[in-house]
C-alpha positions in Angstrom: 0.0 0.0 0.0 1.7 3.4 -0.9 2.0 6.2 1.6 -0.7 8.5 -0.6 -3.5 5.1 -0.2 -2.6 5.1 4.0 -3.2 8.9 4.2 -6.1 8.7 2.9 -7.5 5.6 4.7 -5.8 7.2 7.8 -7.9 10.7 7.5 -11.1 8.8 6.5 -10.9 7.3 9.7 -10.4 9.8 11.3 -13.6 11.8 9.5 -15.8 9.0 10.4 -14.5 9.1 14.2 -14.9 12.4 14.2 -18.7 12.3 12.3 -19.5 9.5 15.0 -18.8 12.1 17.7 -20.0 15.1 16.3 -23.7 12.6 15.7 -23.5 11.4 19.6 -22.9 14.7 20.9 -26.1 16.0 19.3 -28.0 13.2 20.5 -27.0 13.3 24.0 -28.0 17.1 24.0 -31.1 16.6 22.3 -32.3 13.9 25.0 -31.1 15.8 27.8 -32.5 19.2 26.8 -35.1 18.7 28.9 -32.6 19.1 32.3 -34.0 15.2 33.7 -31.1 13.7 33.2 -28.9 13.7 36.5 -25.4 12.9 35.8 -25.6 15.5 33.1 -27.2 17.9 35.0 -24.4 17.8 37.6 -21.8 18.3 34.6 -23.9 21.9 33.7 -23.5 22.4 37.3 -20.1 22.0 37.7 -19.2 23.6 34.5 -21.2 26.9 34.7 -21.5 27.8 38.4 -18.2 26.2 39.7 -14.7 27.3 40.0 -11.7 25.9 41.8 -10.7 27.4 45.2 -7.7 29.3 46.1 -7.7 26.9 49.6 -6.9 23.6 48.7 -8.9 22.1 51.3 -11.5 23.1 49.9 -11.6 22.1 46.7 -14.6 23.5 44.2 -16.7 26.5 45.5 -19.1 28.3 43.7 -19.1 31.5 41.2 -20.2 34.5 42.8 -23.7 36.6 41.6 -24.2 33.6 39.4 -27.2 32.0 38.5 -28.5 28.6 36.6 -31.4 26.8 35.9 -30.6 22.8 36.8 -32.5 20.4 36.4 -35.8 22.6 36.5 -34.9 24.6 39.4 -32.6 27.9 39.6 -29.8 28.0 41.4 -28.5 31.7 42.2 -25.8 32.4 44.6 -24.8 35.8 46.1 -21.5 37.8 46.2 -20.4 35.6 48.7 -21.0 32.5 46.6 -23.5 31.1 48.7 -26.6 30.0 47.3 -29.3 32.6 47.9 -30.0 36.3 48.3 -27.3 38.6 50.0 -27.2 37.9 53.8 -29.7 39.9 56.3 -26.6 42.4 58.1 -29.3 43.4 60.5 -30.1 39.9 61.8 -29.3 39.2 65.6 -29.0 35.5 65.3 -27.6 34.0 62.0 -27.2 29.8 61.3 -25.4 28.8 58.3 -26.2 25.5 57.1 -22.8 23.7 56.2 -22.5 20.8 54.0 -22.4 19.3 50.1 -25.4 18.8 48.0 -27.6 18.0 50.5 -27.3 21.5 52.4 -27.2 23.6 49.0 -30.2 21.6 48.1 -29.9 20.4 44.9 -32.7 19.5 42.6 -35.2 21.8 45.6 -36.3 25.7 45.1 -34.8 28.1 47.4 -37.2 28.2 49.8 -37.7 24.9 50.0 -34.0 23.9 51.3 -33.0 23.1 54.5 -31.7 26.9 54.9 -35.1 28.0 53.4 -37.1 26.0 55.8 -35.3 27.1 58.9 -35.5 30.6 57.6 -39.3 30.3 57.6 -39.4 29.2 60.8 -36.5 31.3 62.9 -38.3 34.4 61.3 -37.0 38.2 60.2 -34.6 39.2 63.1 -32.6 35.5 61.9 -30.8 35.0 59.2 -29.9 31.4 57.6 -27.1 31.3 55.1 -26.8 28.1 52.8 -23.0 27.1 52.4 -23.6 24.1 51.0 -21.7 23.6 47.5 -22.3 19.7 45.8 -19.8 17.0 45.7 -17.1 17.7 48.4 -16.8 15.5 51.7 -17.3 16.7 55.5 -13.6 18.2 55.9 -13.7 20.6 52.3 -17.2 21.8 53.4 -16.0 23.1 56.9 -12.6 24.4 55.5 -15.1 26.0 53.4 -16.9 27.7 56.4 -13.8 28.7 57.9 -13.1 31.1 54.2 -16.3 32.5 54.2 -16.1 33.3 58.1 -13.5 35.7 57.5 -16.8 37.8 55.7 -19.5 37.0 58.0 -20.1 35.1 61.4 -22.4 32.9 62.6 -24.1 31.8 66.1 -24.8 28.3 65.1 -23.8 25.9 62.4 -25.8 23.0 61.5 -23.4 20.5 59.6 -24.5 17.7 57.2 -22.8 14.7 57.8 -24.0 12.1 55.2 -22.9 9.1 53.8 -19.7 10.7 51.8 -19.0 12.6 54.5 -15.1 11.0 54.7 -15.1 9.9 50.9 -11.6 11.5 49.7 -12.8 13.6 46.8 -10.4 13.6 44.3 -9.5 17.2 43.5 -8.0 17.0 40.5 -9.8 18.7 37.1 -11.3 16.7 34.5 -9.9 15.8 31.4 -10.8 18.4 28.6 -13.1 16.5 26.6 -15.0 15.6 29.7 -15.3 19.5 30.7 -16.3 20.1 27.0 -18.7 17.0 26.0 -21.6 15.9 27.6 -21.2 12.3 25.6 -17.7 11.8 27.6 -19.2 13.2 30.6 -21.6 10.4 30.3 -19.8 7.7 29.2 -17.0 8.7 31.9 -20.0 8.6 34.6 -21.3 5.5 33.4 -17.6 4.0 33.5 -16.7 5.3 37.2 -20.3 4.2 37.9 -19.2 0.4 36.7 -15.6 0.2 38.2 -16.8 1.2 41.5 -19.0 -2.1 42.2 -21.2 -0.6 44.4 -24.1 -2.3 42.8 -27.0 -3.6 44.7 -27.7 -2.8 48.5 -25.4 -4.7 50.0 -22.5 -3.8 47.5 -23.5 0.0 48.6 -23.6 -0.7 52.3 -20.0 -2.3 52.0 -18.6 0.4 49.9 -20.0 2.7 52.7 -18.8 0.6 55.1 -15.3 0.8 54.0 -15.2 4.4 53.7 -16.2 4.8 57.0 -14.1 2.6 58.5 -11.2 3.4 56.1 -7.8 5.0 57.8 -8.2 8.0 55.6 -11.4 8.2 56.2 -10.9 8.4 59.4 -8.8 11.1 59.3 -10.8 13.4 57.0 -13.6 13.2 59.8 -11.1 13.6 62.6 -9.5 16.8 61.2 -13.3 18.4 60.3 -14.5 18.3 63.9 -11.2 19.1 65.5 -11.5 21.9 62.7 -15.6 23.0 64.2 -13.8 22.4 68.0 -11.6 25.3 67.1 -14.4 27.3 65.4 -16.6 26.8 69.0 -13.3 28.1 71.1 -12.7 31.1 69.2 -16.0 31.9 67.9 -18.1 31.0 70.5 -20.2 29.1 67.8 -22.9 26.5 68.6 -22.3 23.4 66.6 -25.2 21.0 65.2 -24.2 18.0 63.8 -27.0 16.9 61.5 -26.7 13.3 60.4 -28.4 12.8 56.8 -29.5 9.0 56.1 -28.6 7.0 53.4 -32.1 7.8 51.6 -32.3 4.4 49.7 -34.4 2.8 52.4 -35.3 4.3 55.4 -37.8 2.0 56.9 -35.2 -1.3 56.4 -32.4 0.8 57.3 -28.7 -0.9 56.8 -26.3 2.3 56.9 -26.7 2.5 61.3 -22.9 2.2 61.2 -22.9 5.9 59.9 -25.5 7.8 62.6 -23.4 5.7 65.1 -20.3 6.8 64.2 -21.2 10.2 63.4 -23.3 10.1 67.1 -19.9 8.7 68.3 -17.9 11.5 67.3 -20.6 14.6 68.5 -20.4 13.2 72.0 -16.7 13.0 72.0 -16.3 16.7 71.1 -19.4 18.3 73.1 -21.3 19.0 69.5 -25.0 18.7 69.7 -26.3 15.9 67.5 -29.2 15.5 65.4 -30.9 12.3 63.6 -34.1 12.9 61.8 -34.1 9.1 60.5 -36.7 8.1 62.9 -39.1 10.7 61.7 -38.2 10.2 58.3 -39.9 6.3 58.6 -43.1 5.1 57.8 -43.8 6.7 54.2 -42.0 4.8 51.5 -39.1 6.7 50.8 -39.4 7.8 47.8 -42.1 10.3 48.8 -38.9 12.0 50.0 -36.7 12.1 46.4 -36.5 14.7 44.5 -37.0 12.5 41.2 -37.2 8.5 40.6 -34.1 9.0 39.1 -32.4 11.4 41.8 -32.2 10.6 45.3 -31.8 14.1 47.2 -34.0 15.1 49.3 -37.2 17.1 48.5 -39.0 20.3 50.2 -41.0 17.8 52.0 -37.7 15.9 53.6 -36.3 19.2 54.5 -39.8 20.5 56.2 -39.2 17.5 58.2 -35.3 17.6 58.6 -36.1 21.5 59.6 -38.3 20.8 62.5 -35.9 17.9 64.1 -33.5 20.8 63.6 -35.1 23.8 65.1 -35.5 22.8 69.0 -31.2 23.3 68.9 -31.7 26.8 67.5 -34.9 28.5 68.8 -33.2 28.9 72.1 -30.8 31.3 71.3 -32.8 33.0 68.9 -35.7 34.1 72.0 
């Protein structure tokens, strides 16, 4: 075959690749137009409102005056890059809700968050702050606090410790074609998805297992209380720890292992602790998803959530 014939083979190949993606990229954006499709919807997220912190502790935070619609439901964030309005200056109490996706309330309207609910209920003279930024364990999102402290104070924080509380986030940046394509965001999803073999509920209660137990694990959740401990000495801050079940299941519940632990560690530093898994039984639990096909909580979880909540806050407040 003569070097002219190759070439040519060589850059047909490569047309066709190139056709092949150009025809899957178009068809993933056209089926996931309409913002349903979660692992997508996450890419957008992290790709239009997310930037990578100057602390490296902390990992992603979020652009600042930003807004964008996800999955149905905007998400706007202030000049402090918290999701929300500005913060109430005049307030005489203030709570910021601390945490990962669960605390910024993804796939939920504003007022329908955690932060919204207890805003509802604490009333005018408080002011509840939502630092809750999505995928980032327990140690990144109080590092995070412990930034945005420097621009405004709290009396209380209420921290989400959920499952992935002391999963080690990798915090290295995704491959270019991953930031740029939603077909190798979707495939790469799909892949991680596979190689992780966490499949089925005892697979996931394992892989949970072994994070929690884990040495590094360990240690992320050892260095984010002893980092709240330091924020209560100098700041005089009250500290809620909120523990957020596993939301598979919770009338046959199989992740006690975290609660305990996360029960363990409250007592062992003087934090007040918070478990709204017994109130969260009886319903089947996907009354409390956002979707089928997304397992966060919805407004109604949080109204719940909120009320176990509120008897560590009011006190202060009155």
């Amino acid at each position: 075959m003569s070097m002219r014939v190759l070439l040519k083979n060589v850059g047909l190949m490569g047309a066709g690749v190139v056709l092949a993606f150009l025809v899957g990229e178009g068809v993933v954006r056209v089926n996931t137009a309409n913002q349903e499709n979660y692992a997508i919807e996450m890419w957008r997220y992290a790709k239009t409102l997310k930037v990578q912190s100057q602390n490296e502790e902390v990992g992603h935070v979020h652009l600042k005056n930003a807004a964008e619609t996800l999955q149905n439901v905007e998400i706007r964030t202030n000049s402090l890059g918290l999701r929300g309005g500005e913060p109430n200056r005049e307030a005489t109490y203030r709570v910021a809700v601390v945490g990962d996706s669960l605390a910024l309330g993804w796939g939920v309207p504003e007022e329908q968050t955690l932060s919204g609910q207890l805003q509802a209920q604490l009333g005018p003279e408080a002011d509840v702050i939502n630092v809750g930024v999505g995928n980032r364990n327990v140690e990144q999102s109080v590092s995070h606090w412990l930034d945005v402290k420097q621009q405004i104070s709290a009396d209380a924080l209420v921290v989400l410790v959920g499952p992935r509380a002391p999963v080690d986030f990798t915090r290295r940046n995704a491959n270019f074609l991953v930031e740029q394509s939603q077909l190798f965001a979707l495939v790469s999803t799909s892949f991680q998805q596979i190689f992780s073999g966490e499949f089925g509920e005892n697979a996931l209660v394992e892989g949970y297992r072994r994070h929690w137990q884990s040495e590094e694990g360990q240690k992320v959740l050892k260095r984010a209380f002893d980092k709240l401990a330091t924020v209560r000495e100098e700041d005089g801050t009250d500290i809620v720890i909120l523990n957020i079940p596993e939301p598979h299941d919770f009338n046959n519940y199989q992740f006690g292992f975290i609660g305990q632990k996360a029960q363990d560690l409250s007592q062992a530093y003087g934090f007040q602790y918070v478990d709204p898994l017994p109130s969260l039984k009886g319903p089947p639990s996907e009354e409390f998803w956002v979707s089928e096909n997304d397992l966060h909580f919805n407004g109604r979880a949080f109204e719940i959530v909120a009320q176990d909540v509120l008897p560590y806050l009011k006190g202060k407040n009155q």
